[in-house]
C-alpha positions as CSV (number, residue, x, y, z in Angstrom):
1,X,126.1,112.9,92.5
2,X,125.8,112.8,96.3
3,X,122.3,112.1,97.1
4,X,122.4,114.8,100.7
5,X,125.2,117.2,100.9
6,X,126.5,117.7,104.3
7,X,127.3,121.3,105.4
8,X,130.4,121.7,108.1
9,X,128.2,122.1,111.1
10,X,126.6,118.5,110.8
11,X,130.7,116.8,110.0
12,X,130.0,114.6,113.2
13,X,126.7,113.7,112.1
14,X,126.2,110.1,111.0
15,X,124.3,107.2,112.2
16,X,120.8,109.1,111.6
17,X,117.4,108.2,110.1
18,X,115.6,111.0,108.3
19,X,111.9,111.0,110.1
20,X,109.7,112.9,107.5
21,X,106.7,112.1,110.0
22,X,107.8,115.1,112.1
23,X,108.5,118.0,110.0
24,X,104.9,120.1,111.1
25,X,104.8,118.9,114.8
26,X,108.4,118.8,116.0
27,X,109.5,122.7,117.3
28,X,112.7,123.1,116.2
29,X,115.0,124.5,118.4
30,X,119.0,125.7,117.9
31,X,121.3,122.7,116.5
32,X,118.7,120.5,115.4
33,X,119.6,118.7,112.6
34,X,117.7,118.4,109.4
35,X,117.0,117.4,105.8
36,X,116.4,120.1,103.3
37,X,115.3,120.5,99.6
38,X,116.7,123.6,98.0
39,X,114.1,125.1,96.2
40,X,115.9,128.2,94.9
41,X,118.8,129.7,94.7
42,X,119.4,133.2,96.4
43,X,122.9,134.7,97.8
44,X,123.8,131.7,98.8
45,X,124.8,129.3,96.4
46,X,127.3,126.6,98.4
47,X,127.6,125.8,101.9
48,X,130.8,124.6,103.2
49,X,130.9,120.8,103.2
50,X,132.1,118.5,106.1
51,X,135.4,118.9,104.9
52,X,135.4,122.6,105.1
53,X,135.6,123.1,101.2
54,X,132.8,125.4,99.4
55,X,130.1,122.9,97.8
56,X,127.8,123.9,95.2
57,X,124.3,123.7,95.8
58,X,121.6,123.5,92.8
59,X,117.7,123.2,93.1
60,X,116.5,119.9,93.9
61,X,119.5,118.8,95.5
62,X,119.3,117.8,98.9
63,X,121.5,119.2,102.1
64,X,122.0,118.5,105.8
65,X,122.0,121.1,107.9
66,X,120.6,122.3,111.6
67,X,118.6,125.4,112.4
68,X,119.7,128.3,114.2
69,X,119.8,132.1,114.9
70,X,122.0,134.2,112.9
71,X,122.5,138.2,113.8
72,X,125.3,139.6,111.1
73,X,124.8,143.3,110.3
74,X,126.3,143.1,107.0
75,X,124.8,139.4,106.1
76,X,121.6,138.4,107.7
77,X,119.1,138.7,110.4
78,X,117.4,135.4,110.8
79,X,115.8,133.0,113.9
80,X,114.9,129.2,114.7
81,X,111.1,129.4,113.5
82,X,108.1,128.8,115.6
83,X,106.4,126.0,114.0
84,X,105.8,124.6,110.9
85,X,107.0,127.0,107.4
86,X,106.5,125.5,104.0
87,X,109.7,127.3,103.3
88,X,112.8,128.1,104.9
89,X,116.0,130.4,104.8
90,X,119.7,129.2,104.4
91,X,121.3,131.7,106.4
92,X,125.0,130.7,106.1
93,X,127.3,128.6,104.5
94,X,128.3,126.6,107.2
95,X,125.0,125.2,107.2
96,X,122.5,127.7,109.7
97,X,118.6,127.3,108.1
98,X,115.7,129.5,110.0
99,X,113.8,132.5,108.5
100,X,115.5,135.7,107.8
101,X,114.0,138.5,109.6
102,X,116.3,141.3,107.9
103,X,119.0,141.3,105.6
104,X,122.0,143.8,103.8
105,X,121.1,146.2,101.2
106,X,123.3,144.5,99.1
107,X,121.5,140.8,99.5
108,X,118.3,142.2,98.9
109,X,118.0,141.9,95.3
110,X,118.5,138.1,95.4
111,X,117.9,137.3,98.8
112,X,118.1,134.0,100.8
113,X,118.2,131.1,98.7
114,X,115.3,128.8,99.9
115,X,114.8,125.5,101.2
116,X,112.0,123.2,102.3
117,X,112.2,120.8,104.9
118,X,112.0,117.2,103.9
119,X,112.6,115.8,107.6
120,X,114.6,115.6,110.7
121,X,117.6,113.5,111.5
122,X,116.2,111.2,114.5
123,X,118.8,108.7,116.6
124,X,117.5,105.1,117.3
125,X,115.3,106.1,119.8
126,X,113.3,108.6,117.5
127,X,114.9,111.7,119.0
128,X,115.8,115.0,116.4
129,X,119.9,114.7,116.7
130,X,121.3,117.9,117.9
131,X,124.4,119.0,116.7
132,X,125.2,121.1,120.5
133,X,127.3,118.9,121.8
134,X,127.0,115.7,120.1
135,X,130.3,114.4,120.5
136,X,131.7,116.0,123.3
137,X,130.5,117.3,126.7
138,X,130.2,120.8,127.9
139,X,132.9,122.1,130.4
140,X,131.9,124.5,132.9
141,X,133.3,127.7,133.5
142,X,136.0,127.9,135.7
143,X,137.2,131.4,136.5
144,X,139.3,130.8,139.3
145,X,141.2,128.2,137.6
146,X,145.4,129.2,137.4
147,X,146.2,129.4,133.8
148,X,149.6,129.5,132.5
149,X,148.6,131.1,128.9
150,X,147.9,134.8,128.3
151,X,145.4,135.7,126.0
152,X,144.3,138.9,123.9
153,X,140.8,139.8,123.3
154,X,139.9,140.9,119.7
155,X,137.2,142.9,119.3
156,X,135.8,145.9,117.0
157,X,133.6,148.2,116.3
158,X,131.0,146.6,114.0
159,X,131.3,142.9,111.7
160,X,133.9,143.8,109.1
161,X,135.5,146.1,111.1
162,X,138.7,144.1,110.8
163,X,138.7,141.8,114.1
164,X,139.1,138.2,112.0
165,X,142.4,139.5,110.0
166,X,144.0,141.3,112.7
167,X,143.7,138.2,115.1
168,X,145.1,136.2,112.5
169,X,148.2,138.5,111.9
170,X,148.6,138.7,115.8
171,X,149.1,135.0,115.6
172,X,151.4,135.4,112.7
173,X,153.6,138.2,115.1
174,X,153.6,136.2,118.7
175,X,154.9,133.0,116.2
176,X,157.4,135.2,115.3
177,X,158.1,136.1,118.0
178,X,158.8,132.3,119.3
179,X,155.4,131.7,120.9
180,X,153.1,128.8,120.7
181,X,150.0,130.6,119.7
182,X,146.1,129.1,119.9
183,X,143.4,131.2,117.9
184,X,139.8,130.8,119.3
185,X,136.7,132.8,117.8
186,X,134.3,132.4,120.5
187,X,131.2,134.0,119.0
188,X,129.6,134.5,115.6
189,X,128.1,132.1,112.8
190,X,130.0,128.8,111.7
191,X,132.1,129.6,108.5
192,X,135.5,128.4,108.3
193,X,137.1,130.9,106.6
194,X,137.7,132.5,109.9
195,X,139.5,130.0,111.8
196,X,141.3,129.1,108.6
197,X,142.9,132.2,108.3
198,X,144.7,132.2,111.4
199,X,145.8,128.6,111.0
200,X,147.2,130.2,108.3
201,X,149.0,132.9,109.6
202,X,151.0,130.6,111.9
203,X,148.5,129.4,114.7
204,X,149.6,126.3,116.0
205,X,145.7,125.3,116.3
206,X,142.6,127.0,115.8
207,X,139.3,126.5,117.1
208,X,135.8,127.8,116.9
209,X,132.3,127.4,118.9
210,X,131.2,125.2,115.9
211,X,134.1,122.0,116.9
212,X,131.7,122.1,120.1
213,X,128.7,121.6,117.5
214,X,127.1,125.5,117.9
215,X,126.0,126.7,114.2
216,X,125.9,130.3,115.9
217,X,126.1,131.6,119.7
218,X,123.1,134.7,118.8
219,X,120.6,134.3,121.4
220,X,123.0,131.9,123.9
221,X,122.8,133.1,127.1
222,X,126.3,134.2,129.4
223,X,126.6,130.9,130.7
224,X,126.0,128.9,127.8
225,X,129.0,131.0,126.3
226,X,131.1,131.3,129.1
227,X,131.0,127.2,129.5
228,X,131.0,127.3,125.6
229,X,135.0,129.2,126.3
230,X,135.9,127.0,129.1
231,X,135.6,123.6,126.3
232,X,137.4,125.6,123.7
233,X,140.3,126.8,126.5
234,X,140.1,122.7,126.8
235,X,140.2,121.7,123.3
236,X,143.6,123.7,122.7
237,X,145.3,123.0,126.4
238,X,147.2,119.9,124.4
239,X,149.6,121.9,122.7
240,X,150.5,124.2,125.9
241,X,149.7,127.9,124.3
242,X,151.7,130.9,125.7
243,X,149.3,133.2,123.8
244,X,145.1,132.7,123.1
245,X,144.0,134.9,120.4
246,X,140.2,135.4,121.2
247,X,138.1,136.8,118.9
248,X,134.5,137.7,119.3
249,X,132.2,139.0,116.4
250,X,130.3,141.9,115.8
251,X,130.4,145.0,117.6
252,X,130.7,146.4,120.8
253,X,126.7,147.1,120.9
254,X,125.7,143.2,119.7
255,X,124.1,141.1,122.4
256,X,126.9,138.7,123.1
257,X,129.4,140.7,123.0
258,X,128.4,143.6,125.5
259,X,127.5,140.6,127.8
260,X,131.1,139.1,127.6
261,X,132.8,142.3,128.4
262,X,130.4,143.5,130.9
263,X,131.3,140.1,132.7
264,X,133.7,140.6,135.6
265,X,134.3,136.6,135.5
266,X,135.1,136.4,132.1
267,X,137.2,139.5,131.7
268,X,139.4,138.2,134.8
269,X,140.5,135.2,131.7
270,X,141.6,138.1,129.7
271,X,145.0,140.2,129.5
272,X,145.0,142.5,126.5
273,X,142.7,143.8,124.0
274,X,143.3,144.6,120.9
275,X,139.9,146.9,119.4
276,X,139.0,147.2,115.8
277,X,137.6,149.8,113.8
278,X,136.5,151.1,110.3
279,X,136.8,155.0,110.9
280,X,138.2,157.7,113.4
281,X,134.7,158.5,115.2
282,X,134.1,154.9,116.0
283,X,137.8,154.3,116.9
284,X,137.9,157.4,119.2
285,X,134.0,156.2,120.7
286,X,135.1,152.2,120.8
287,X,138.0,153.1,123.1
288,X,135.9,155.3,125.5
289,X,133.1,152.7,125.8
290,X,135.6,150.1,126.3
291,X,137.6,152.4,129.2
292,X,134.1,153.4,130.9
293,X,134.2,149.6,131.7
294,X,137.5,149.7,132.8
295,X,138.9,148.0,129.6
296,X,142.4,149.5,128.7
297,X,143.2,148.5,124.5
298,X,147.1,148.1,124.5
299,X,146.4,149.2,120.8
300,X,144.0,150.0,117.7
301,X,143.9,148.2,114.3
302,X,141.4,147.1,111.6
303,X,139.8,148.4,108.8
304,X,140.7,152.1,109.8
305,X,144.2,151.7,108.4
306,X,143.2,151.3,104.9
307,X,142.8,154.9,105.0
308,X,145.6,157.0,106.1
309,X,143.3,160.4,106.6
310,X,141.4,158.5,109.0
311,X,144.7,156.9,111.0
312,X,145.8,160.7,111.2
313,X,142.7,162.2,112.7
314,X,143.1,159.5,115.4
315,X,146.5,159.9,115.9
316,X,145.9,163.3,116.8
317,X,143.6,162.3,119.2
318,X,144.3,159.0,121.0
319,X,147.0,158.2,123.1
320,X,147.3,154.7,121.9
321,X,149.0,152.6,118.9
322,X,147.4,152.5,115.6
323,X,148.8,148.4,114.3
324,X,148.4,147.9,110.7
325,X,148.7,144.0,109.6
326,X,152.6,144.7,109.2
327,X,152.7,145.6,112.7
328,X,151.1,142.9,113.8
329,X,153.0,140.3,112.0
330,X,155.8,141.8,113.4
331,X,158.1,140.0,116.2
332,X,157.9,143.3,117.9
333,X,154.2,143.1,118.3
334,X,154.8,141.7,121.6
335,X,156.4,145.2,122.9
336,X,152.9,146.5,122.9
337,X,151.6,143.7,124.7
338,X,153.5,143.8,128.0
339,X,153.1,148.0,128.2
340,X,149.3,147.5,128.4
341,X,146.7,145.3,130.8
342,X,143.2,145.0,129.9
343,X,142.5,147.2,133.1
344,X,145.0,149.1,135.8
345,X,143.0,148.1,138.7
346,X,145.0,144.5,138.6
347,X,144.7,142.8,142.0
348,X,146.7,139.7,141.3
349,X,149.0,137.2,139.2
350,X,148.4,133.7,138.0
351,X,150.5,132.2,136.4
352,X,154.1,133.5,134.8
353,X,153.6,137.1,134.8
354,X,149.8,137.0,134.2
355,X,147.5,140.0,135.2
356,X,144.1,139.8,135.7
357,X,141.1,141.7,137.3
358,X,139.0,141.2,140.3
359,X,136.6,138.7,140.2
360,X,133.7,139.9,141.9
């Protein structure tokens, strides 16, 4: 039996010492790194190892993980703790501990499985190892900079309003289609499964904020997360993408997500946007929030197909493609791409045939 089980976020975490001296006077902030005792069992009962696999997790065993903020509408609510808590929260699988705020009616009845902290993982100089980049070195944002991929913006209504699967079948139809295809989710919580899905589909690589050692973006600020997309853009540039799938979690309302799309700078990086959603009314009301920002969707797909009443009402109301995972895995996906910008008000091109907005 391993003696500490190492959850995905801490893979590049090794030449530690666990300081159990620290554990009530140390303030823990995002990405610190830690021992942990779990106590009981809740919803959670593995976390994703550092080889990505799901790894059971019993009482009395011992796990590595960091703290961090998690906001998931359908999972948990959940912060970085002020101070010292005789117990703690695992908040995710990919190895995010804090204290849950809120949760899912659903999760309610068993709850967070709970953990207590045995002690931090300190470097040779006594310092709590963060997992924010630990192996690599933040890039900053570069707006201006000529770029010769083109990249498409998935985003949706709510979480599990689709976004994940049809970025991943996006990849699949722009592979078929002859492209080489990157897949980036740029906000959310570190799980795997995400990532893993487009690879799947046919990505030639695909990345998340967590290879830059982030257990979640909730609570970054704009230019932590814009610098955050310039390392990822970085990470993938080796294989020469025509096409960046970007997809950023939650919904349209969440923190990081209106600040992304409200940014002029950032949206200047982006060329189409494909929206997700779960019904007609949020379909119809996603599409007007997104144009009142000058944001044109060259289509709408998610969760919403699943029922065809629902794609009829919209069809009868919006002027734009309904894509249902056989569309998008479809060669001729990319016919929808070029007949839509993310805004009309394009000033200029960079790059092979690449529009983008003003840059104020």
């Amino acid at each position: 039996m391993k003696s500490i089980k190492k959850s995905i976020i801490c893979k590049n975490i090794n030449d530690y010492h666990t300081d159990e001296s620290i554990i009530k006077k140390h303030q823990p902030k995002a990405g610190d790194v830690a021992i942990f005792e779990v106590l009981e069992l809740g919803t959670l009962t593995a976390i994703q190892d550092e080889d990505g696999r799901n790894c059971h997790i019993f009482p009395g065993d011992k796990i590595m993980a960091t703290f961090g903020n998690r906001y998931a509408s359908n999972q948990f609510e959940g912060y970085v703790p002020v101070g010292y808590h005789e117990v703690y929260d695992l908040m995710g699988k990919g190895g995010v501990a804090g204290v849950v705020k809120s949760m899912y009616y659903k999760l309610a009845l068993r709850g967070a499985t709970k953990l207590r902290l045995v002690g931090y993982a300190t470097n040779g100089n006594g310092k709590v190892v963060n997992s924010i980049y630990h192996h690599t070195q933040p890039v900053k944002f570069a707006p201006e900079k000529a770029r010769s991929h083109k990249t498409v913006l998935s985003i949706g209504s709510s979480m599990d309003s689709g976004k994940t699967t049809s970025a991943a079948y996006l990849c699949r139809g722009l592979k078929a289609a002859g492209y080489r295809v990157a897949f980036m989710k740029l906000t959310g919580t570190v799980f795997n499964k995400d990532r893993m899905l487009a690879f799947d589909c046919g990505a030639d690589v695909a990345v998340d904020f967590s290879e830059l050692g982030f257990p979640s973006t909730y609570l970054c600020s704009l230019d932590c997360i814009i610098d955050l997309y310039e390392g990822l853009l970085t990470s993938v540039a080796p294989i020469n993408p025509e096409y960046i799938v970007i997809e950023i979690a939650d919904g349209l309302l969440q923190r990081e997500t209106e600040m992304l799309i409200d940014n002029k700078a950032f949206m200047s990086t982006i060329d189409h946007v494909l929206f997700s959603s779960g019904d007609s009314l949020s379909a119809l009301q996603g599409v007007a929030t997104l144009r009142s920002k000058g944001i044109e969707p060259f289509a709408v797909s998610g969760m919403i197909n699943t029922c065809p009443l629902l794609v009829d009402e919209v069809n009868c109301k919006l002027k734009l493609p309904l894509l249902n995972l056989q569309h998008l895995a479809s060669s001729n996906v990319v016919h929808s791409l070029i007949r839509t910008t993310v805004s009309p008000a394009v000033k200029s091109h960079i790059g092979a045939d690449r529009l983008v907005l003003d840059v104020a």
